[in-house]
N, C-alpha and C positions, 0 to 999 in steps of 0.2 A: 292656257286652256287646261281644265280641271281631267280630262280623262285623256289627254296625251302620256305616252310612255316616254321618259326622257334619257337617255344612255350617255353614263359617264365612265370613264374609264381610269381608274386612278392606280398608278403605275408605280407599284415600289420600285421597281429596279429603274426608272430615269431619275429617281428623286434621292438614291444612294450613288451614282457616278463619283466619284474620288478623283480628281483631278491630281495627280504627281507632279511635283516640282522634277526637274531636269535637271543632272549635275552633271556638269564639264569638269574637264580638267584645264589645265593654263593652254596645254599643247595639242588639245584635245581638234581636230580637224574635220573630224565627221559631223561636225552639228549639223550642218545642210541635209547631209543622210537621216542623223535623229530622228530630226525635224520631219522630214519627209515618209518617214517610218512611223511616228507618233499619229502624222494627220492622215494616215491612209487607216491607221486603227481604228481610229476616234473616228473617220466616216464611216468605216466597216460597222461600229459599232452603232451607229445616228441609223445607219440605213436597214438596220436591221431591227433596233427599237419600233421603227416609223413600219416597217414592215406586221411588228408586232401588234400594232395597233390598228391597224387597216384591218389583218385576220381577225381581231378579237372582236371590234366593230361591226362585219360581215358577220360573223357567229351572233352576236347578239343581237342586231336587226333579224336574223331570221329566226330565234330563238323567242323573242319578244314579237314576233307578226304571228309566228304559230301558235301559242300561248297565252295571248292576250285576253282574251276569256277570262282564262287563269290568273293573270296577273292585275286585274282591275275587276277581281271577285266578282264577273258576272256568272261565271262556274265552280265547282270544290273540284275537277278533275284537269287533269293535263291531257292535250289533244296526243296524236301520238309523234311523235320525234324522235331519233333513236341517228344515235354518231353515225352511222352509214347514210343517214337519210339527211344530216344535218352536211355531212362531207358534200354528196350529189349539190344541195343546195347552195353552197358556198364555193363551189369549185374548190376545194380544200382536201387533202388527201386524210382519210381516216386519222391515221397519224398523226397529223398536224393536231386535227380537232382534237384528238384525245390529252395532246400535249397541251395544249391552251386552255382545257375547260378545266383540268385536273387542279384542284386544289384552288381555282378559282371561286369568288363569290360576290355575287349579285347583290344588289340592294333595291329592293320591289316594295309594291303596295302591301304585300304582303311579308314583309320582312327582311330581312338578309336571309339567304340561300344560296346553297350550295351549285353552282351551274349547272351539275352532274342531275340536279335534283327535278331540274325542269325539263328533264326528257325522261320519255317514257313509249317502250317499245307499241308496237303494234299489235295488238293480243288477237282479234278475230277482223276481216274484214273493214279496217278503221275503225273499230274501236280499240281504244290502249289500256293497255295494263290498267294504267291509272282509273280510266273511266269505269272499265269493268268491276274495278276494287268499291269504286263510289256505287255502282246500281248494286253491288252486295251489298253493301254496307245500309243500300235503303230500303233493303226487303223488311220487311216487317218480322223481327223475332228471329232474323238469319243466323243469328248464333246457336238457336236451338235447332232449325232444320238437316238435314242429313244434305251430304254433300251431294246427292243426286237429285234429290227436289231441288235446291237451288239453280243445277244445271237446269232441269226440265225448265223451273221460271226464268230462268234465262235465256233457253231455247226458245219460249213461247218471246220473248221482247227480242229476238231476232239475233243474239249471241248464241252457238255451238261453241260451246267449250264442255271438256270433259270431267267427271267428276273430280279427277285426281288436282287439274287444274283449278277446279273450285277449293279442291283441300290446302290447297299453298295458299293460294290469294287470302282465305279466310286466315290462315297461321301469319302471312303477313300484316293483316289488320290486327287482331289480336297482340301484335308486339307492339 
């Protein structure tokens, strides 16, 4: 099915594991111990990979159901999402999120991206950063308007945000 989102998860670090060869000596008596030292690792290590994969799975089904809009170009903006809100949704401790999404990257309809890059705070009342930056972006000649006309049209389409608010948003467009 041509507009399903499909999530893979491709894991450098299960695919670098290094397996060690085990050196005894003639007289050597602890192997039983090694042995039983080695496989308590090697599951500590299985069961925390597998651990790692459940989180980042859970992150990205709720990251790709908020966004989907976004991510099968029915929209140019991102709903809002923001790691406290993606934590609440995942049962997942801020922390965690931040450590899992950082330096991670997606492969979407819309290209490889950065995780970090598909969330985006909540600016007024549910609308997000993101969206607010797209209805500037579609005013008409918004780069010539003074940053408090823009609020005012933005007032009037149901967004209160402040001028000074409108001056960033635009200085972020403009990069």
């Amino acid at each position: 099915i041509e507009d399903r989102l499909q999530i893979h998860i491709d894991d450098y670090l299960a695919e670098n594991l290094v397996y060690e060869p085990i050196y005894l000596s003639e007289g050597d008596t602890n192997f039983s111990e090694k042995m039983k030292a080695y496989q308590d690792e090697y599951s500590e290590l299985v069961s925390m990979l597998n651990a790692r994969k459940i989180y980042m799975l859970k992150i990205l089904n709720v990251i790709c159901e908020v966004q989907r809009g976004y991510l099968t170009g029915e929209y140019d903006y991102l709903n809002s999402l923001d790691q406290t809100t993606l934590a609440e949704l995942t049962k997942l401790s801020p922390a965690t999120i931040s450590r899992l999404i950082s330096s991670k990257y997606i492969s979407t309809p819309q290209g490889v991206l950065p995780m970090q890059s598909l969330l985006s705070k909540e600016c007024y009342k549910g609308f997000s950063v993101s969206q607010v930056k797209f209805v500037i972006r579609s005013i008409d000649r918004y780069d010539t308007l003074s940053d408090n006309e823009i609020s005012l049209i933005l007032s009037e389409l149901g967004i209160k945000i402040s001028r000074r608010t409108v001056n960033k948003y635009k200085n972020q467009i403009a990069q």
